[in-house]
N, C-alpha and C positions, 0 to 999 in steps of 0.2 A: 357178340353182344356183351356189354361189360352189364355189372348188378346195376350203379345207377340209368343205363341204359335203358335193361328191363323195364325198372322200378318206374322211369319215364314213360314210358310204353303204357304199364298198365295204366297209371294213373290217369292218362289221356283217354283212353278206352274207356277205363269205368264211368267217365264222364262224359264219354260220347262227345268231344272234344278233337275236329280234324285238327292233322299239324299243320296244313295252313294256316290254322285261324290261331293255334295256339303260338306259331313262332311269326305272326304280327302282330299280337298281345304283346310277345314279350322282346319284339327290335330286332330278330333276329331270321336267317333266312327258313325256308321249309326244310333244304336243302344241309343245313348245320346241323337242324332238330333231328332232321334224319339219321345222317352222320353220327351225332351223339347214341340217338337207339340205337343204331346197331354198333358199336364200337369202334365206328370208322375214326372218333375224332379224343383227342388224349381231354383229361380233366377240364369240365368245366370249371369258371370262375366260381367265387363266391357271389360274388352279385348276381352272377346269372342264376345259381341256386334260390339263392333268395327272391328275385323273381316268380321262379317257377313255386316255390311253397306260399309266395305274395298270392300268386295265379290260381293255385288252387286251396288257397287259405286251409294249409296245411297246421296242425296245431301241435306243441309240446314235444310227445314222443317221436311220432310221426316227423315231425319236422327236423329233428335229431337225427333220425333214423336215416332218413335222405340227405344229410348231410355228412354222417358219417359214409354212406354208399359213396360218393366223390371219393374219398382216402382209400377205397377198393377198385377202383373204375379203370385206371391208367389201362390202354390197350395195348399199350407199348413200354414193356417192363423192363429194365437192365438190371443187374444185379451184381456188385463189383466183390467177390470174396476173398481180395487179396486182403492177406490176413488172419485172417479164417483159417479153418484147419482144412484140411483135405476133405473130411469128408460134407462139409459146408460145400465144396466148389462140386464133388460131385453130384451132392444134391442139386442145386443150381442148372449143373449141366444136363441131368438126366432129367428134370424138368421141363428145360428148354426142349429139349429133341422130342421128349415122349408126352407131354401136356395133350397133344392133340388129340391121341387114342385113347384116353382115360377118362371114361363113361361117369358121369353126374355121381354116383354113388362114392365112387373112388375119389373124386375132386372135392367131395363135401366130406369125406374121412379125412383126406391129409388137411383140409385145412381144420377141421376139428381138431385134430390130433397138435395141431400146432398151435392151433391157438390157449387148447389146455394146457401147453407144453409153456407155452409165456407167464401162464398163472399161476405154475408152482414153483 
């Protein structure tokens, strides 16, 4: 499941909102909406975001919030570090191999850690 995935997910729940009914609201199949929640399908559009914050008249923060979740979402990541130093590609590579066994706590550590690491 990718974050706008979830973030799909719950919003639909909270509102007691089937994805039948939500993905012919919004033109699109049950079967895509699906695909989107669990991370089967790469980045939605922007119109199609925009849609779905139309759909549940999402406001301001909120609205932002879901949109920047899209620029996190990609389920199919590549990451090219030629260029980079060495230790850039073995991060990269030790990533790709070991991402799967690295328990929620440890996956919200590196990416804190990295994201503080952009802001100084």
């Amino acid at each position: 499941m990718t974050p706008f995935g979830e973030r799909l997910r719950e919003l639909r729940k909270q509102r007691g909102v089937a994805q039948k009914d939500m993905a012919k609201a919004l033109g699109v199949s049950p079967a895509y909406l699906s695909a989107l929640e669990h991370g089967h399908r790469g980045q939605p559009s922007w119109a199609f975001v925009q849609k779905v914050i139309g759909y549940f008249n999402i406001i301001w923060d909120d609205a932002e919030e879901l949109q920047n979740l899209v620029w996190t979402s990609d389920p199919r990541v590549t990451i090219d570090t030629s260029g980079l130093s060495p230790d850039a590609t073995r991060l990269a590579n030790t990533l790709a191999r070991d991402i799967g066994t690295l328990d929620a706590e440890t996956l919200r550590s590196l990416t804190e850690a990295i994201e503080a690491a952009k802001k100084s």
